[in-house]
Structures are given as structure tokens and as C-alpha cells.
FITI-743260 format. One record per residue (C-alpha): residue number from 1; residue in three letters; x, y negated, z negated. Coordinates in Angstrom, 3 decimals. Layout:
BEGIN
+------+------+----------+----------+----------+
| resi | resn |        X |        Y |        Z |
+------+------+----------+----------+----------+
|  NUM |  ala |        X |        Y |        Z |
...
+------+------+----------+----------+----------+
END
This chain:
BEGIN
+------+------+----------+----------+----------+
| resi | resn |        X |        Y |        Z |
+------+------+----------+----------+----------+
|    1 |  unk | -132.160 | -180.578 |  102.675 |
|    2 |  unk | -129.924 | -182.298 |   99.721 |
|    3 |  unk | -126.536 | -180.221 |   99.202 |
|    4 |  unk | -127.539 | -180.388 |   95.496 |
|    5 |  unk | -130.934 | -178.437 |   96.252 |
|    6 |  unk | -129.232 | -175.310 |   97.938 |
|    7 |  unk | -127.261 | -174.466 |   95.084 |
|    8 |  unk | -127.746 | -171.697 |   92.576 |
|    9 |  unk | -125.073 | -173.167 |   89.604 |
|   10 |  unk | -123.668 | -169.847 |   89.035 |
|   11 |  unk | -122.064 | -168.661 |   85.633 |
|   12 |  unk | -121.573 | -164.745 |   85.436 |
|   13 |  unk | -118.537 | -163.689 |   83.601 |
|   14 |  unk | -118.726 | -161.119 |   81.189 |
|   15 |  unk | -116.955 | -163.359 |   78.454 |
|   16 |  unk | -119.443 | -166.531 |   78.601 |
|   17 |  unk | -120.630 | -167.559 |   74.965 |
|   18 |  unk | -123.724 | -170.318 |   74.262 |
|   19 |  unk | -120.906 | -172.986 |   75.240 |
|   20 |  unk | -120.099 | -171.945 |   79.018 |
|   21 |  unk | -123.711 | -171.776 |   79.179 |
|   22 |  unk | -124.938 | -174.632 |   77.769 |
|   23 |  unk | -122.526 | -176.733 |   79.970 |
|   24 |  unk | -123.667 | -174.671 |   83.568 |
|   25 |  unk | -127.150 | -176.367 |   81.773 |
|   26 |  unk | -125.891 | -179.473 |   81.688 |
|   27 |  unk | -124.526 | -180.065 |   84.999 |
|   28 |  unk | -127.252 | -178.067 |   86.878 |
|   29 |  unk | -129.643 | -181.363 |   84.747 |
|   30 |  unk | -127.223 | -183.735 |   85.786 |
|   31 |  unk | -126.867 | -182.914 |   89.526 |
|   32 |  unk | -130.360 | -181.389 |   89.379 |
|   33 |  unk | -129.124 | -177.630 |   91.126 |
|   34 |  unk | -131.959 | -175.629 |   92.617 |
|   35 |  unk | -131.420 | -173.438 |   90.126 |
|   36 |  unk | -128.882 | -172.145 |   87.560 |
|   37 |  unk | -127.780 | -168.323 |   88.147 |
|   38 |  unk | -126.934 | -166.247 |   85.012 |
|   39 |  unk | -126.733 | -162.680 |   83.269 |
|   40 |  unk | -130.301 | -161.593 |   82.146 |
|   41 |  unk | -129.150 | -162.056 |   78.272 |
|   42 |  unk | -129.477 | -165.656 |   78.754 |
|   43 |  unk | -132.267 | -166.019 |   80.803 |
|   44 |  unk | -134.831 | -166.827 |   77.534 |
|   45 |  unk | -132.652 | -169.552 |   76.503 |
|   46 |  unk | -132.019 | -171.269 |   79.659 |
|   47 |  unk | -135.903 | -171.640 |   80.677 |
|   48 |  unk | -136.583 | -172.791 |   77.473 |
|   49 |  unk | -133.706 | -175.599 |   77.881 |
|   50 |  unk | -134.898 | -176.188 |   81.642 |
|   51 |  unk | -138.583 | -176.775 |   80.775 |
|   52 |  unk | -139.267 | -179.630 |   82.318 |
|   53 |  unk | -136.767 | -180.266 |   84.858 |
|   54 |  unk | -137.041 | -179.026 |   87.982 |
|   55 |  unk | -133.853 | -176.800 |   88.000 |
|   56 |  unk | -135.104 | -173.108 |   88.143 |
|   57 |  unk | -133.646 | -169.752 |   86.636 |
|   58 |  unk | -132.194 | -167.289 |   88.611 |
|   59 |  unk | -130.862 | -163.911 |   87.064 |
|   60 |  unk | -129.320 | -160.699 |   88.695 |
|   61 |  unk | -130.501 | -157.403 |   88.748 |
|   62 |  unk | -128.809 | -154.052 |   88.854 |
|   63 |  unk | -125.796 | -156.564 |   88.679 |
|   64 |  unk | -122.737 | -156.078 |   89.836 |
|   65 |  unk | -122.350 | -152.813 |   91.225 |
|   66 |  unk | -126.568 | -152.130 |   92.063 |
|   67 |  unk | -126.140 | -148.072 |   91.156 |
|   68 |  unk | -128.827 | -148.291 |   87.913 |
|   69 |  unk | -131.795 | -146.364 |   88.968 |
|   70 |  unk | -134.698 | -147.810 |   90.614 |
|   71 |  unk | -136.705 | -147.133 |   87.372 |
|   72 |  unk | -133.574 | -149.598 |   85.863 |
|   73 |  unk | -134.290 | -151.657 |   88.270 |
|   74 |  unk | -137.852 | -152.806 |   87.799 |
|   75 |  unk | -137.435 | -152.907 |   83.905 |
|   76 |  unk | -134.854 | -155.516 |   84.082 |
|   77 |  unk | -136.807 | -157.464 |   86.283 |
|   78 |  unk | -140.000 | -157.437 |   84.546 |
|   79 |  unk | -137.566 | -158.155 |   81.359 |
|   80 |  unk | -136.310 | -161.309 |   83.262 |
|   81 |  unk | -139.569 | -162.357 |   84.500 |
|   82 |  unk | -140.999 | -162.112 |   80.699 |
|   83 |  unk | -138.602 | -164.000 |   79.376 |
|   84 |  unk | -138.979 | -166.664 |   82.201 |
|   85 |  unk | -136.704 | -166.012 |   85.322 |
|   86 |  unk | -138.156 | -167.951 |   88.238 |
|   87 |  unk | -135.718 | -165.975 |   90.472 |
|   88 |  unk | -134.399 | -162.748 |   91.029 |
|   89 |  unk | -131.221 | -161.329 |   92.577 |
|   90 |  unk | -130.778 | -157.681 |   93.007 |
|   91 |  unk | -127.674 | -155.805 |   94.522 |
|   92 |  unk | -128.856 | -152.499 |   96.663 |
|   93 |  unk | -127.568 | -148.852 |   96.012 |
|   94 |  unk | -124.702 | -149.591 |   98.161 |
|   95 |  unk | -124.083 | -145.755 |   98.054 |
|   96 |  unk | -127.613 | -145.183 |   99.235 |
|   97 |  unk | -127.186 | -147.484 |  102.271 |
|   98 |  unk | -123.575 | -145.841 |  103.039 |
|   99 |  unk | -125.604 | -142.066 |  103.350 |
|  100 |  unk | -127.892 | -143.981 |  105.635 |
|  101 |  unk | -131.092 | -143.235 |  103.205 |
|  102 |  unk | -132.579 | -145.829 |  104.464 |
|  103 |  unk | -135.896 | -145.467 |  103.119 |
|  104 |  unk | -134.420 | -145.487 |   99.246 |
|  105 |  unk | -133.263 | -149.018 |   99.902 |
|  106 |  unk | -136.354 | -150.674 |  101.280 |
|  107 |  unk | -138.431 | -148.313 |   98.795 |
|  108 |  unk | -136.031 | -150.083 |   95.589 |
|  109 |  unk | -136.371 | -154.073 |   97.618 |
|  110 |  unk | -139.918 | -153.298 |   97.302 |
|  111 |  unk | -140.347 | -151.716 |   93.422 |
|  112 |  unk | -138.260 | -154.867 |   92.238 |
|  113 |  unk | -140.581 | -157.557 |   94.532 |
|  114 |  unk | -143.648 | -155.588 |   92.893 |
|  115 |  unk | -141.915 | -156.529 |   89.303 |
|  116 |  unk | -140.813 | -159.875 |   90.556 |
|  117 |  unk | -144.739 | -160.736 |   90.494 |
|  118 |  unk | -144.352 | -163.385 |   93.002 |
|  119 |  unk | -141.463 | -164.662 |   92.044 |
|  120 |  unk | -138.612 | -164.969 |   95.007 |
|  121 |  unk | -136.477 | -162.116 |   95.137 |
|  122 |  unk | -132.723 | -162.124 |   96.768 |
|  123 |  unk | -131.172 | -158.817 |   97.924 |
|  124 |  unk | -127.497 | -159.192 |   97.536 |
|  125 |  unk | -125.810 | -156.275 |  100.002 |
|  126 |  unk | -122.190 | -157.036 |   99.254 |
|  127 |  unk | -120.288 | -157.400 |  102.930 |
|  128 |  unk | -117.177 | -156.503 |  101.825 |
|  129 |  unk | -118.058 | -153.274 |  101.779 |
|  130 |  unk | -119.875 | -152.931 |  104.757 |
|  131 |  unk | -118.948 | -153.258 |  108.914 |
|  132 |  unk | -120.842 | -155.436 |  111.469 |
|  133 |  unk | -122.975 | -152.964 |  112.001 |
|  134 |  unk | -123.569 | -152.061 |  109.201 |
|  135 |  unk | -124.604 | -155.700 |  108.102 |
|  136 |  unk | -127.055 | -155.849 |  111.074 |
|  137 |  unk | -128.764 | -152.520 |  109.760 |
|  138 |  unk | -129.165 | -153.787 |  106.455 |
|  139 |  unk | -130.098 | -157.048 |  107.218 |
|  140 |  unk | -133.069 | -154.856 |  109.306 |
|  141 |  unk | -133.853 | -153.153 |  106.316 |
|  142 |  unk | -134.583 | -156.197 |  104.130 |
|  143 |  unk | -136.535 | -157.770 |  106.976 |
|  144 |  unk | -139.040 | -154.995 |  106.624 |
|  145 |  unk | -139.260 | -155.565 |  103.004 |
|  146 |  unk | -141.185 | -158.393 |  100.850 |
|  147 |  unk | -138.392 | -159.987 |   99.492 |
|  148 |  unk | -137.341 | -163.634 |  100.773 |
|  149 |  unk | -134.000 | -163.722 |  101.172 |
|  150 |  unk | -130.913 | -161.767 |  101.701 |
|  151 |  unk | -127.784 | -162.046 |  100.046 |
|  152 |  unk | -124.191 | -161.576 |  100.599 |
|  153 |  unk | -122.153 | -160.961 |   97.973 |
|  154 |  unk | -122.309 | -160.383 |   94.101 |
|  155 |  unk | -118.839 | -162.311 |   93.901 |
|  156 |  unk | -117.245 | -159.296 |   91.849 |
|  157 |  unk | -116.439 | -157.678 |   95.118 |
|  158 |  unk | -113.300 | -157.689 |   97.500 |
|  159 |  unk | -114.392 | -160.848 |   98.937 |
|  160 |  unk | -117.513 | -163.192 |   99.325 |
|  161 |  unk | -119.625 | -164.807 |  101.838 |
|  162 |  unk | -118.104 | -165.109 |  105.354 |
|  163 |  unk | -119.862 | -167.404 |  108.136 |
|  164 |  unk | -119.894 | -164.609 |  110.403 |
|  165 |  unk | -121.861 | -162.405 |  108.163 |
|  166 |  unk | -124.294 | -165.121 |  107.724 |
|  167 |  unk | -125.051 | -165.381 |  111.477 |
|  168 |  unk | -125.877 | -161.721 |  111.438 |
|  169 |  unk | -127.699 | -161.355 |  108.546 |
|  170 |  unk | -129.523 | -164.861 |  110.495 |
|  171 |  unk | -130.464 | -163.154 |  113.106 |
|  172 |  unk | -131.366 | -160.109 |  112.310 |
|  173 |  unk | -133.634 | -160.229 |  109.074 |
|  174 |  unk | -136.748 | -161.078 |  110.423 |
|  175 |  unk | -136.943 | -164.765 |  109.516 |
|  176 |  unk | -135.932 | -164.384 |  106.131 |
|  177 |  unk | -133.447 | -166.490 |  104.266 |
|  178 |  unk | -130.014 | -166.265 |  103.510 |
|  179 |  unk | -128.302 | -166.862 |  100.328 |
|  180 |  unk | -124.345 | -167.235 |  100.986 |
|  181 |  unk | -122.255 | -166.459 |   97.876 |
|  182 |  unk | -118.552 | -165.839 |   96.812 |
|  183 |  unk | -115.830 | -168.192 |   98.024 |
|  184 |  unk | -117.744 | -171.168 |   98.895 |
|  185 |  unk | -115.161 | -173.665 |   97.302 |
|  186 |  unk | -115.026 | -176.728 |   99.791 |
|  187 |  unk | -117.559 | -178.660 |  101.833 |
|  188 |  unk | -115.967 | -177.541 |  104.630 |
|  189 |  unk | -117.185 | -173.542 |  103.560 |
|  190 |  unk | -120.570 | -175.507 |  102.366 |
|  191 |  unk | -121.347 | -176.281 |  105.907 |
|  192 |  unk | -119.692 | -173.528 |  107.095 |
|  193 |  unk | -122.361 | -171.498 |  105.769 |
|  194 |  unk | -125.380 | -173.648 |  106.569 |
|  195 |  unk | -124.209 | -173.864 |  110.264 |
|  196 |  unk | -124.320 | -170.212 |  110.061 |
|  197 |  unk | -128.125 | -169.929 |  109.037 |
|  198 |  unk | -127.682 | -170.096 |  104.905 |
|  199 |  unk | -130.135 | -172.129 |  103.105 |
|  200 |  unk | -128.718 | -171.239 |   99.642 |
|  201 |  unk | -125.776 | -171.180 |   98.090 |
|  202 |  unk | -124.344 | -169.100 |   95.487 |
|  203 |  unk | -121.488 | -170.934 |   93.692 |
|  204 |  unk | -119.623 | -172.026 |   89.975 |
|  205 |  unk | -118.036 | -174.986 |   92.013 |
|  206 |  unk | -120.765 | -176.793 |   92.276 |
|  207 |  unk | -120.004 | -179.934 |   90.357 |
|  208 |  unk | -116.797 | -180.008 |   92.385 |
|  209 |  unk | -118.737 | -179.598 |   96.049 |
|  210 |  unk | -121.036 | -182.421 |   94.838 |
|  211 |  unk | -117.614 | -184.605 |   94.653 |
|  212 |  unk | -116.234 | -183.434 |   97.482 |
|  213 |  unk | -113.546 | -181.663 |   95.573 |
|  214 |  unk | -112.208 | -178.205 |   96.245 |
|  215 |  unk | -112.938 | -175.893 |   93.410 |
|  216 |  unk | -111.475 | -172.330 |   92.287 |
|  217 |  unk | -113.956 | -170.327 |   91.016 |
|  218 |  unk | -117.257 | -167.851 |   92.650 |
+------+------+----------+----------+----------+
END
């Protein structure tokens, strides 16, 4: 697969305005991105501007901390599918999975994939919170589930996507993907990753990973 057609062009910060967005636009067009991934309030406006390209929208759910209710949950993603999201990211109740219920995180993968109506669905677990172990058990979880891939980090945590991670999320989520996200900055990390058993990336650098340039950001 093309570098350029594993990457979700990421823009997330709190503080973007119509002109950080309409450049992520721009360069996911030029470069043509898999997909661009951005806050729900712009996901109207960026699959009107990506109509006919073939550079999807991606939006985040329950984003970044994933304690909204499951009930939160589902609206925002029937929301973001009504006003065009082609793809979904969710974070899991991280607190859930820490008391081991189990059952409340494959029960909330599932309400969202039911709202997704079809449309692929990435469960972001954030690693930097959780042990080896702890990775393989979730990675379990989501294997059980619907969704189609599983995700490592939100970038708003402690720290991002790690290669290890990746090889244990790999091989223990049932043949689903994996997205890896946070820190992938060189091409070095790009391959990293892939090596690992990603088939996504999550990442604002990249226009600079498409030169072969190291970049600073998600």
C-alpha cells in the first residue's frame, strides 16, 4: 500500500478556526490522504469540500477522554454520520476497562458500530494508560466486537503509539486492523509501525512524512 493511503491527516486542537482546517483540506487533496481526521464540528464542511475526491472523513467520538455515556456516544455518531463522516473513531470508558467491566466496553464498541451504519469504526484504547496485559485484554475485547480496527492513542495522552503495542494489539484482536497514532513523526516511526502490524496511521505530520522530513506535531 502507498504511504499516502494509510494516513488519516489529523487536525484536532481545540483552537483550530476555518483556516487550520481548510489547509489539513488542502494537503490531504494534494497528497490525496486516506482520509482527513477532525473534531465532529467540522465534519459537514469537510465532506462537502471532499466531494469528489477520494480523501474520506474521519471524526472522533467520545473524544479525548471516552467517559460521555454510551447514550453520548451513539448521538455523536449518528450526528457525524448525518452530516457525512465516512469514519469513526471512538475512545473506550477507560475507567470501565480499568474495573475490568468488561462487558460495558464491548456493549459501548457495539452501540457506536450500530450508529456507525456501516461505516468503519476505530476503537482508540489509549496505551499509555494501560500495561501489556492489559493491552492484550483489550485488544480481546475489540476482537469480539464489530468494529474494524483498533486504535492506540487519542494523542492527548501521556504518550502515543509505540511499535510494541502494535504487535500486541496485532496479534491479539482477531484479525482486525490497527490504526497507530501519536508520535509518528519520521519514516523511520512510519515503518516502525507498519512492521509492527499497523495499516493506518494517525498523524498532523503528514505532509512532512510524504517528504521524508521529520515533523513535530500528533
Amino acid at each position: 500500500m502507498e504511504i499516502n493511503k494509510m494516513i488519516d491527516h489529523t487536525y484536532l486542537k481545540a483552537f483550530g478556526t476555518k483556516k487550520e482546517i481548510d489547509q489539513l483540506l488542502e494537503e490531504a487533496k494534494k497528497y490525496n490522504f486516506k482520509s482527513v481526521c477532525v473534531n465532529p464540528t467540522h465534519v459537514k464542511y469537510c465532506s462537502e469540500q471532499l466531494a469528489g475526491s477520494e480523501v474520506l472523513t474521519c471524526t472522533v467520538i467520545g473524544f479525548p477522554l471516552g467517559a460521555n455515556t454510551v447514550e453520548t456516544k451513539v448521538f455523536e455518531t449518528l450526528n457525524a454520520v448525518s452530516n457525512g463522516a465516512d469514519e469513526i473513531d471512538m475512545v473506550i470508558n477507560i475507567g470501565k476497562f480499568k474495573e475490568k467491566d468488561y462487558d460495558y466496553i464491548e456493549n459501548e464498541i457495539n452501540q457506536v458500530v450500530k450508529a456507525a451504519m456501516g461505516k468503519t469504526v476505530k476503537v482508540i484504547v489509549e496505551i499509555c494508560y494501560l500495561d501489556e496485559e492489559e493491552i492484550k485484554k483489550v485488544s480481546e475485547i475489540v476482537g469480539k466486537t464489530n468494529a474494524n480496527f483498533i486504535k492506540t492513542s487519542t494523542g492527548f495522552g501521556t504518550s502515543g503509539a509505540t511499535k510494541e503495542a502494535v504487535k500486541i494489539m496485532k496479534d491479539n484482536v482477531n484479525g482486525k486492523e490497527v490504526k497507530a497514532a501519536g508520535g509518528v513523526k519520521t519514516k523511520e516511526d512510519l515503518t516502525n509501525m507498519v512492521n509492527a502490524g499497523a495499516t493506518r496511521i494517525g498523524t498532523s505530520n503528514g505532509v512532512t512524512l510524504m517528504n521524508n522530513q521529520e515533523g513535530s506535531g500528533y
